[in-house]
C-alpha positions as CSV (number, residue, x, y, z in Angstrom):
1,X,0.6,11.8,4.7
2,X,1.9,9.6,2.3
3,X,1.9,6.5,4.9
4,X,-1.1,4.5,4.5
5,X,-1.4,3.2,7.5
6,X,-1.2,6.9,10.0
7,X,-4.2,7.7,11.2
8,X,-5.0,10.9,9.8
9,X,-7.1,13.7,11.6
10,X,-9.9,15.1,9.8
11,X,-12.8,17.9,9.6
12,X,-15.6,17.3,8.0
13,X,-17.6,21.0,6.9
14,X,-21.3,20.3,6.0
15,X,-21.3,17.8,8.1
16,X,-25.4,17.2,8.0
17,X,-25.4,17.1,4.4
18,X,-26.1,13.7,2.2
19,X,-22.7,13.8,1.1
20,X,-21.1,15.1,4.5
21,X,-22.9,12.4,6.5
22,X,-21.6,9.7,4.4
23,X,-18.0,11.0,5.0
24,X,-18.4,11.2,8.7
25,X,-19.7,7.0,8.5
26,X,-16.6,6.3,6.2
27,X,-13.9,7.7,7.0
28,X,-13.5,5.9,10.4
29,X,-13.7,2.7,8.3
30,X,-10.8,3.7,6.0
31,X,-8.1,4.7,9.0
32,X,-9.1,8.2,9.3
33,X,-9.9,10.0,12.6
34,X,-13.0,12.5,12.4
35,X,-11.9,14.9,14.9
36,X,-15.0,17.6,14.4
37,X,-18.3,17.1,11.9
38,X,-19.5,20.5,11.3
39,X,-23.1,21.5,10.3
40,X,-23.7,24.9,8.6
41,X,-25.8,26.1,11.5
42,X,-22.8,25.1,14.3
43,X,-20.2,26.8,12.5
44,X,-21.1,29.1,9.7
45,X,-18.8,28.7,6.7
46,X,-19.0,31.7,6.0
47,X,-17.3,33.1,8.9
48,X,-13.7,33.1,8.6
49,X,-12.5,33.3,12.1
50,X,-15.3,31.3,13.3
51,X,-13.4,28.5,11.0
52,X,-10.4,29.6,12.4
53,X,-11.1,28.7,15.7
54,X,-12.3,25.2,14.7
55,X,-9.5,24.5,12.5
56,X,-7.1,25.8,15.2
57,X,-9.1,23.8,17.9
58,X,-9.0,20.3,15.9
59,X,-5.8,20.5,14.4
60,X,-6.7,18.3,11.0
61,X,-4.8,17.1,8.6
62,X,-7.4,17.7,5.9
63,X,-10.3,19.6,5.8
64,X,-13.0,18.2,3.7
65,X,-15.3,20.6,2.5
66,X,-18.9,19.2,1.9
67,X,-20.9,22.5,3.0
68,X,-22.4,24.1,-0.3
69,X,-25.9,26.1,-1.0
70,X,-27.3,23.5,-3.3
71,X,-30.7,24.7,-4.5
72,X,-30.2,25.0,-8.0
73,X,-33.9,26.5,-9.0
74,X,-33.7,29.0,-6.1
75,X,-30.0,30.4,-6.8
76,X,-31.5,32.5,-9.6
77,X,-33.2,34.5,-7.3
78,X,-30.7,34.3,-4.6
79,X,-27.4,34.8,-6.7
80,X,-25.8,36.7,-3.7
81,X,-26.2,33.7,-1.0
82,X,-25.2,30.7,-3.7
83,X,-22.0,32.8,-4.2
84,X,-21.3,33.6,-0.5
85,X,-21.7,30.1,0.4
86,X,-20.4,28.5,-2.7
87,X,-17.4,30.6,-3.6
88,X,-16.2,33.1,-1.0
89,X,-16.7,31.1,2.2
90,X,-14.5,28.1,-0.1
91,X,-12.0,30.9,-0.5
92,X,-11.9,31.4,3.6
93,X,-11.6,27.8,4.1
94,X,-8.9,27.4,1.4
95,X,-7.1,30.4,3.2
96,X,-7.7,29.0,6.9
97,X,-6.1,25.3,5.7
98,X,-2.9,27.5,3.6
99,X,-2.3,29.1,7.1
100,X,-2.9,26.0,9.1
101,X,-0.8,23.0,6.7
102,X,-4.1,21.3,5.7
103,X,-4.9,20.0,2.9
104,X,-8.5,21.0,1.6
105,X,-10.5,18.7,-0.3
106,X,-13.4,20.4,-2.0
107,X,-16.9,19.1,-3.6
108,X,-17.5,20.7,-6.6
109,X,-20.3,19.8,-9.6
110,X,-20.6,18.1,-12.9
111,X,-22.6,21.7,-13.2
112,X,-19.4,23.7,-13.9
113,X,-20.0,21.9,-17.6
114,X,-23.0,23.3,-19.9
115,X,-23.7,19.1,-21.3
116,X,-23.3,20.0,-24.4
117,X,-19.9,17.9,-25.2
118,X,-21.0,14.4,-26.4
119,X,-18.8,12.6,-25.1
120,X,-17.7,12.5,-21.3
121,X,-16.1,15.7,-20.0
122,X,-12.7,15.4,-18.6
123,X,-10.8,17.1,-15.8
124,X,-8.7,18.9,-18.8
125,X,-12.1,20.2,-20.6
126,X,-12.5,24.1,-20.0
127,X,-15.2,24.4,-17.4
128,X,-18.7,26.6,-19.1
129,X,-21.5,26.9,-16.5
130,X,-24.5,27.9,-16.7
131,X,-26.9,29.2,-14.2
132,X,-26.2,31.2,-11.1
133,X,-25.3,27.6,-8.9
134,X,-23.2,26.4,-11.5
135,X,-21.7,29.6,-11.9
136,X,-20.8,30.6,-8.2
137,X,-19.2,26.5,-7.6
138,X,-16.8,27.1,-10.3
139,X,-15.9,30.8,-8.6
140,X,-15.3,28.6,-5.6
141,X,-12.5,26.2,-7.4
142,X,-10.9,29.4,-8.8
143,X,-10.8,31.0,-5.5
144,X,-9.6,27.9,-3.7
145,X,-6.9,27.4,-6.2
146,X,-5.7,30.4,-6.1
147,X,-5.7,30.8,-2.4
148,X,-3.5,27.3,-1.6
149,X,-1.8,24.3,-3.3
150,X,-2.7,21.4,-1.0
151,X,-5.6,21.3,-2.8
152,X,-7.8,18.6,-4.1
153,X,-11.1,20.0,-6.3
154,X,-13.5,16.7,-6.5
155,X,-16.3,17.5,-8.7
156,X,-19.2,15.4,-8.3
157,X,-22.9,14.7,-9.4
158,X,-26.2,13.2,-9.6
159,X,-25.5,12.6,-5.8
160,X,-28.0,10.3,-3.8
161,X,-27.9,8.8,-0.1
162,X,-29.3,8.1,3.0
163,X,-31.4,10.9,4.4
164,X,-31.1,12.7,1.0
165,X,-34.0,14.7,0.1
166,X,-33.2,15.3,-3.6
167,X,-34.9,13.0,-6.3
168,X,-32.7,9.8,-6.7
169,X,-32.3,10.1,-2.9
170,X,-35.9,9.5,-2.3
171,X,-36.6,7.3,-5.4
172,X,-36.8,4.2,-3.3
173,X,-38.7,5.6,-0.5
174,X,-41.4,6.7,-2.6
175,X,-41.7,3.5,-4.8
176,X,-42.2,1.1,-1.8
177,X,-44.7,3.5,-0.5
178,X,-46.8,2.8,-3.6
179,X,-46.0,6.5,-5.4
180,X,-46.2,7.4,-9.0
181,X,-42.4,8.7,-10.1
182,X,-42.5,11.7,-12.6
183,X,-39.3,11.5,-13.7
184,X,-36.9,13.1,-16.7
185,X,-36.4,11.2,-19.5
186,X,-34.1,13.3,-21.9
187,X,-31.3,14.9,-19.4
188,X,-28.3,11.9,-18.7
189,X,-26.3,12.3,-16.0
190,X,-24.6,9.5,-13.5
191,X,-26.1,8.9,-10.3
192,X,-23.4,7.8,-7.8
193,X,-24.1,6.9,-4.3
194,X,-22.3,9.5,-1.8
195,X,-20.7,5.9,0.1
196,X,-18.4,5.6,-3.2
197,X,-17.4,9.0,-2.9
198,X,-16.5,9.1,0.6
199,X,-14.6,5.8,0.0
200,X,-12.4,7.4,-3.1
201,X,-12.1,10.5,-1.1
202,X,-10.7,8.9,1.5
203,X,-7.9,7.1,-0.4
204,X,-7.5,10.3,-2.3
205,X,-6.9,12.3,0.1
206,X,-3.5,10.3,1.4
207,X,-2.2,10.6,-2.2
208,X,-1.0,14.1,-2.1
209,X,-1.4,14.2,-5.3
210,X,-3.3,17.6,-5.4
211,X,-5.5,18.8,-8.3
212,X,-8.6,18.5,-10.3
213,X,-10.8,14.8,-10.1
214,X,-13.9,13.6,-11.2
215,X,-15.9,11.2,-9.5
216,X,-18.9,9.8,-10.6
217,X,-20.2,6.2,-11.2
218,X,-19.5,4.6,-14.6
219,X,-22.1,4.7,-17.0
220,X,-24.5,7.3,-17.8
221,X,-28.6,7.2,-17.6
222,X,-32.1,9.5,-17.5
223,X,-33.3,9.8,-14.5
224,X,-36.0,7.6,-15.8
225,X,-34.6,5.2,-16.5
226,X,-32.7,5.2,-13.4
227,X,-36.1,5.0,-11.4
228,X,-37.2,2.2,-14.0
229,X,-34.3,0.4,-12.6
230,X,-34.8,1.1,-8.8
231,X,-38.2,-0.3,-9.5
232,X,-37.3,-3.5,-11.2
233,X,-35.1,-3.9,-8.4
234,X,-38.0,-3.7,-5.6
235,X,-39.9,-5.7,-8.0
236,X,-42.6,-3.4,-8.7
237,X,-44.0,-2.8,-12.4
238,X,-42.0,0.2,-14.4
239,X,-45.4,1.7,-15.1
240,X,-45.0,3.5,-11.6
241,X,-42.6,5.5,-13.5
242,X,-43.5,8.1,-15.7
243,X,-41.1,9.5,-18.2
244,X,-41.7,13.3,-19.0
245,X,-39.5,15.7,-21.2
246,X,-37.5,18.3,-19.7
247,X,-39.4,20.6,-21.1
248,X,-42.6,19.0,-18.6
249,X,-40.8,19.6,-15.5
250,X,-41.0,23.0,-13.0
251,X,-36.8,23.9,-13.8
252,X,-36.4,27.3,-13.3
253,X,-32.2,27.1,-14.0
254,X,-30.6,25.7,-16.8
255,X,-29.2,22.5,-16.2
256,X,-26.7,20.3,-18.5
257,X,-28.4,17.9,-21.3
258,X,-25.4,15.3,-20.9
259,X,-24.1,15.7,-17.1
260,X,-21.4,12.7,-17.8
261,X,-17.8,13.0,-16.5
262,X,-14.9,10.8,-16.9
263,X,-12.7,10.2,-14.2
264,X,-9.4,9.8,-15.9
265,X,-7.3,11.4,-13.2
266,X,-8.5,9.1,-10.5
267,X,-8.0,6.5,-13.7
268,X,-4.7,8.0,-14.3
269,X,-3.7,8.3,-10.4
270,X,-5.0,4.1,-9.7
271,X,-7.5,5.2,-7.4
272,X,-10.7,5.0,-10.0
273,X,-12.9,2.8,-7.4
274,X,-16.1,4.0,-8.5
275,X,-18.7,1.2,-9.5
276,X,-21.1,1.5,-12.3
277,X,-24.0,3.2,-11.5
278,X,-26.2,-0.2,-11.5
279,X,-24.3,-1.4,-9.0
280,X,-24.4,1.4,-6.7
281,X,-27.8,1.4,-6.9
282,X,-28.6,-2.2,-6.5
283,X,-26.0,-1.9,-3.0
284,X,-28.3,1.3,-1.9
285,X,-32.0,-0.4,-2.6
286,X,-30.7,-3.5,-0.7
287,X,-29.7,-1.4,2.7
288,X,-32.9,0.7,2.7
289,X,-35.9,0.0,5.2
């Protein structure tokens, strides 16, 4: 796995996903072969055997695990299914690529960090989430780690795409369609494009250099002024954005005031490929309809 020109065979779990769309687009275009793309409702992660089968079916070299229960609000109600999606089903998966030889590369969240450090949080900062999402993605890189070694934990955030539905996904959408954007202007975070991610992923995942990475664009923002800048970019006046305090929005979980990571392992490792965020941006407003 160390020769960079094999063609490597991969799975792709969460396959529908913004993220998990973007790896089955990019991975092709990086020498990988996608030999299954999995939604959640064609194989339930959940289901050990049923993942199993697949594994045992496709024969990957890597599994690349981009299935996750990602509604932060509605985890505090529904602690139980964030967990079993989140934390034990990453466990099964960790324990069906140990059996198997794969290597496992798991999504985790800038999330697994409470935002209170001032400064960008490193893989070697001690992990302190918060609500019951953040909470069950960190069980799921304990589990996984304790369950194999040909691991790689990617933690990620502030993720937008294609076909997203989540806020910066949409931001572009709903500016050329003449909206109003109510967005945060005190939380900071760094949006990165899911395409960048697949493409490090990808490139990390030949390494075998297994462990903890962050990946996240360069720079950090609000999400105000991040749709401030999708606007200037479609040309349109920044007074279709309006800037609210946290406090203004309908949050039911806590969520970090400073979501910024450094990547110094992908630094430390040569494969930091991730743009700054204005960049990404400017590449993903110039390929939307």
């Amino acid at each position: 796995m160390t020769d960079g020109s094999k063609e490597l065979r991969a799975i792709v779990l969460g396959a529908r996903g913004t993220l998990g769309q973007s790896l089955v687009e990019e991975l092709p275009r990086q020498g990988w072969a996608v030999v299954a793309t999995v939604a959640r409702a064609e194989c339930d992660v959940r289901d050990v055997d049923a993942v199993r089968a697949l594994v045992a079916s496709a024969r990957p070299d890597v599994i690349f695990n981009a299935a996750a229960y990602t509604d932060v609000d509605k985890a505090e109600t529904e602690s139980d299914a964030a967990y079993a999606v989140n934390a034990i089903a990453v466990q099964g998966i960790a324990r069906v690529a140990d059996e198997t030889g794969a290597a496992l590369v798991h999504y985790s969240t800038d999330f697994v960090f409470d935002g209170e450090l001032e400064r960008p949080y490193d893989e070697f900062d001690p992990p302190s989430p918060q609500g019951a999402y953040a909470r069950s993605k960190r069980a799921g890189e304990i589990l996984a780690a304790a369950t194999t070694s040909r691991l790689y934990t990617v933690r990620v955030g502030c993720l937008y795409g294609r076909g997203g539905r989540n806020f910066p996904s949409t931001i572009v959408r709903r500016l050329r369609a003449g909206e109003t954007v109510r967005a945060d202007r005190d939380r900071l975070g760094s949006p990165t494009w899911v395409r960048d991610v697949s493409r490090v992923s990808a490139s990390l995942a030949r390494s075998r250099a297994f462990g903890t990475y962050h990946c996240t664009s360069q720079g950090e923002t609000s999400w105000a002024d991040f749709a401030r800048f999708a606007a200037a970019e479609l040309g349109l006046p920044e007074g279709r954005v309006e800037a609210l305090p946290t406090s203004a929005l309908p949050m039911k979980a806590p969520r970090p005031r400073r979501a910024i990571l450094d990547n110094r392992m992908l630094r430390l490792r040569g494969l930091d490929a991730m743009p700054a965020w204005q960049d990404a941006l400017r590449a993903f407003t110039a390929e939307q309809p």
